[in-house]
ZAFIPA-987528 format. One record per residue (C-alpha): residue in one letter; x negated, y, z. Coordinates in steps of 0.02 Angstrom, whole numbers, plus 32768, in hexadecimal, padded with zeros to 4 digits. Layout:
AXYZ;...
***
This chain:
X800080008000;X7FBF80AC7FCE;X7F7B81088073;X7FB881A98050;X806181408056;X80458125811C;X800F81D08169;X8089821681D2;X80B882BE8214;X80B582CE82C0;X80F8836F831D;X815A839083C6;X81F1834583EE;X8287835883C7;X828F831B8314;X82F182F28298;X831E82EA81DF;X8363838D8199;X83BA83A480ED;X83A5845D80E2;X832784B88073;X82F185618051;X8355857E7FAF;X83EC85458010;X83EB85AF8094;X83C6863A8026;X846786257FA6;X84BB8609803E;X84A586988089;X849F86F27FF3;X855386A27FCF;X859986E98067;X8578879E802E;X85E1878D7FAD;X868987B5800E;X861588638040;X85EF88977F92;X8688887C7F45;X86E088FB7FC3;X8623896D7F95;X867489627EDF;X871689887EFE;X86ED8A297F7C;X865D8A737F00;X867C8A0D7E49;X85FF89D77DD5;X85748A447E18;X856089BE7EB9;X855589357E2E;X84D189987DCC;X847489957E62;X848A88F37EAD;X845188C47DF2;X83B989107DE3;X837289027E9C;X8390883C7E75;X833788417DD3;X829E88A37E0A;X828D884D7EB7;X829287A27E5D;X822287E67DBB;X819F882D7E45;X81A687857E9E;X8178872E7DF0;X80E8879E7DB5;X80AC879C7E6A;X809E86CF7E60;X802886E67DD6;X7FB0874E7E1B;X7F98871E7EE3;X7F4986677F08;X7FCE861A7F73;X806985D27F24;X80F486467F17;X819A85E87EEA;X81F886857E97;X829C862A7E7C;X82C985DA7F3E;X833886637F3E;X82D986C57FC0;X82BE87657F49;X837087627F01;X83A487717FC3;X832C87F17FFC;X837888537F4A;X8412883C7F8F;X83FE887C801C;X838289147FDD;X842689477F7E;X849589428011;X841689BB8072;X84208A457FE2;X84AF8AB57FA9;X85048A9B7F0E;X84B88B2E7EC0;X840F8AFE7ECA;X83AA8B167E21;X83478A8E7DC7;X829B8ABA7E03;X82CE8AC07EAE;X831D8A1B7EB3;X826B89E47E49;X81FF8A267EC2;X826B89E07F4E;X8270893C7F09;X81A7894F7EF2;X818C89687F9F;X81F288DF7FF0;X81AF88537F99;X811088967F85;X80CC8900802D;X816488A3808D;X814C87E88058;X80A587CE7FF5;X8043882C8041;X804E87C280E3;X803C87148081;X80E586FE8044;X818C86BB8078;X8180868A812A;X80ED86EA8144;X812587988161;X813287EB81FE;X81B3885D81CB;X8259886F8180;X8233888780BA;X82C488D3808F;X82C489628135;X821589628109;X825B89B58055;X82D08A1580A5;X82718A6D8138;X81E58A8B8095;X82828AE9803B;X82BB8B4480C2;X82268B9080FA;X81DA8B97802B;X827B8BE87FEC;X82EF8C37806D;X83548C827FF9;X83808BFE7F77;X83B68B878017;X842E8C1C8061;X84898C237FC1;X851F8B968002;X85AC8B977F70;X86588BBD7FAF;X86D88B1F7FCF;X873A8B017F25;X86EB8B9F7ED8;X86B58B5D7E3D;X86898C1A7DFC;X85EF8BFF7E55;X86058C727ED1;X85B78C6D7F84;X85D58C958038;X85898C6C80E3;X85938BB58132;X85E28BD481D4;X85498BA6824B;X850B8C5081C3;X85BB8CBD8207;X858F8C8C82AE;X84D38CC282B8;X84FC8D5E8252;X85948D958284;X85B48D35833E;X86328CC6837E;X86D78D50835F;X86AE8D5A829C;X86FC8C918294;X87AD8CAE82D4;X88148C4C8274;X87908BC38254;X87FF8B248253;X879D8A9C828C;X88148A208221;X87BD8A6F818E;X87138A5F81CF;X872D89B181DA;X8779899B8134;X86E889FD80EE;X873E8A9A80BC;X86A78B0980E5;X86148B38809C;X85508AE180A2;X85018A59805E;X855289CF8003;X85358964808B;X857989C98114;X863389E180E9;X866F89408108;X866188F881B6;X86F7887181B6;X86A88828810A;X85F98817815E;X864187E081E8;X8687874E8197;X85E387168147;X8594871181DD;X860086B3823C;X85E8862181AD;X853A864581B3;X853686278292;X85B9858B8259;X852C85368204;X84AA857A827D;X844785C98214;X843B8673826A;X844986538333;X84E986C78378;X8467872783E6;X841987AC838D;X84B08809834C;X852D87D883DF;X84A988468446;X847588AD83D3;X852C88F283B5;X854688E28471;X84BF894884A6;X84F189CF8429;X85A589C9845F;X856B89E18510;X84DF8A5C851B;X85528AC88491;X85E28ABF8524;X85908AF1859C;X85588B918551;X86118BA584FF;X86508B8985BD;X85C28C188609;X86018C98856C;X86888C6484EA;X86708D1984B0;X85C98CEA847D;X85AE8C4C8469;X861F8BDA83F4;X86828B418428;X86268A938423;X86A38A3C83B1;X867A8AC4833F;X85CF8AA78363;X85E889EA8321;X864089FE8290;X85CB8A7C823C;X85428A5781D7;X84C889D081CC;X84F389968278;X854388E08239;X84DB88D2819F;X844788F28201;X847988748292;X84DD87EB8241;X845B87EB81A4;X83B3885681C6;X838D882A8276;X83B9876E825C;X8335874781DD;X82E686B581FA;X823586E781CF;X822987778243;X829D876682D1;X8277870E8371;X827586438384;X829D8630842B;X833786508481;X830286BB8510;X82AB871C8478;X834987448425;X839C878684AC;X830D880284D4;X82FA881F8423;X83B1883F8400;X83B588AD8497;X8326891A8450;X8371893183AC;X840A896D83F0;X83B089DF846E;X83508A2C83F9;X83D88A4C836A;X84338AA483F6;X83AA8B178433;X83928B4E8374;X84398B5B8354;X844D8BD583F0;X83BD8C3583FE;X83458C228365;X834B8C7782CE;X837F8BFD8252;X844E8BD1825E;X842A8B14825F;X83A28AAC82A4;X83DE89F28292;X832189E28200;X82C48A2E8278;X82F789D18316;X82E5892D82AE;X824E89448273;X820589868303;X824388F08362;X81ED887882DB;X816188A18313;X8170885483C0;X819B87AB8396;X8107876B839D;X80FC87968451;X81B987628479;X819F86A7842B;X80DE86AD8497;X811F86FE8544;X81CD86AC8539;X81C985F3850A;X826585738509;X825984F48589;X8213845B8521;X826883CB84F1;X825A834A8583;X820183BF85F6;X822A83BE86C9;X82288452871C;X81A1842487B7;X81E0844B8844;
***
């Protein structure tokens, strides 16, 4: 019998035989979007398929020209790249012109994937890795958010944008039903909370994102929010409006959850949840920039290492002495 045959793989305990691969849990959570974007399409039209489009064809064309140049395999078809152009288009407005969405597209697979070795390899989130770049690169391209159903191409404010500008009295009259439903402007991710909602919940179902992370993440927003509504409600804004406002559920149900750069251990995703939430809120309140769910996640990538080395899962099989 051929030797190679006979060498086993040994690892820690538990194991088991999986059916899951890569490319499935990538069109599957890729699949669960689609509930998401088709509400994107019907609040802002063909412009949110132009640029769901094109973000998918250069962050899968960058992945390919990128496998023939670096020295480690780079499979550009698991479905990995079509997901991270996915989500790259559901982190930019509508409006956003070609070479934005090229650059964009550039920078998350290159400086937020490559760069680190490739798919499992990256510390941070490639696609809030993009977005953060855009932000800071082009201010004034990523404040242009086209109005709900205004297919004119006109643009207004998001309302995280009314509130910074214009504080907490310019949104009387804000129905939170709309919020929810996505009648607002921002990204064409952020106007549809029920939809991504939804996907999730499949997503926790087959347990590949752990209910964690966003549960807290939302929580903690909800809650440090209230507590500042509850000092000042002339000031500060109410905490379901606070959740139902821009990235906060694509950012926790679909950012924050990545598998690459979120933590492995349980204890982890609590404190790493927590963060994200904390953070978010303290931008949202106090910093300049109306929303802070890409900063707080990517800030919080870069602790995981530490949460999965300082706080371990109990191991399979061990006693507690004592």
């Amino acid at each position: 019998m051929d030797a190679s045959k006979q060498l086993l793989v040994m690892d820690s305990s538990p194991q088991g035989r999986v059916t899951e691969s890569t490319s499935k849990i990538m069109n599957t959570v890729s699949l669960t979007l689609i509930p998401a974007l088709a509400v994107s399409v019907w609040v802002f039209g063909w412009d949110a398929v132009r640029v769901l489009a094109l973000t998918s064809v250069f962050c899968v064309g960058f992945e390919w020209l990128l496998s023939k140049w670096v020295s480690y395999k780079i499979d550009y078809m698991d479905g990995s790249a079509l997901l991270t152009g996915i989500l790259l288009a559901m982190n930019l407005p509508s409006s956003s012109p070609w070479w934005l969405i090229l650059i964009g597209s550039l920078v998350a697979i290159g400086l937020g994937k490559q760069v680190f070795g490739g798919l499992g390899q990256n510390i941070f989130n490639p696609v809030l890795v993009s977005r953060t770049f855009l932000i800071i690169s082009f201010p004034v391209e990523l404040s242009l958010w086209p109005k709900p159903f205004a297919y004119d191409g006109s643009t207004g404010a998001t309302p995280l944008g009314v509130l910074k500008t214009e504080g907490v009295g310019a949104l009387s009259g804000t129905s939170i039903g709309d919020l929810a439903m996505g009648q607002m402007g921002g990204s064409v991710g952020e106007i549809s909370a029920l939809t991504l909602l939804l996907g999730a919940a499949y997503l926790i179902y087959k347990q590949y994102i752990a209910w964690e992370v966003p549960a807290l993440f939302i929580g903690t927003v909800f809650v440090f929010t209230g507590i500042f509504y509850l000092i000042d409600p002339t000031t500060y804004a109410d905490p379901v409006f606070h959740m139902f406002t821009g990235g906060l559920f694509i950012g926790a149900l679909y950012m924050a959850t990545d598998m690459v750069t979120s933590p492995l251990t349980k204890k982890g995703r609590i404190v790493f949840g927590i963060g994200c939430g904390f953070f978010t809120a303290v931008i949202r309140l106090f910093g300049s920039y109306p929303e802070g769910v890409s900063f707080a996640i990517v800030l919080m990538n870069g602790f995981v290492p530490l949460l999965d080395k300082y706080l371990p899962d109990k191991k399979f099989g061990m006693v507690k002495n004592g």
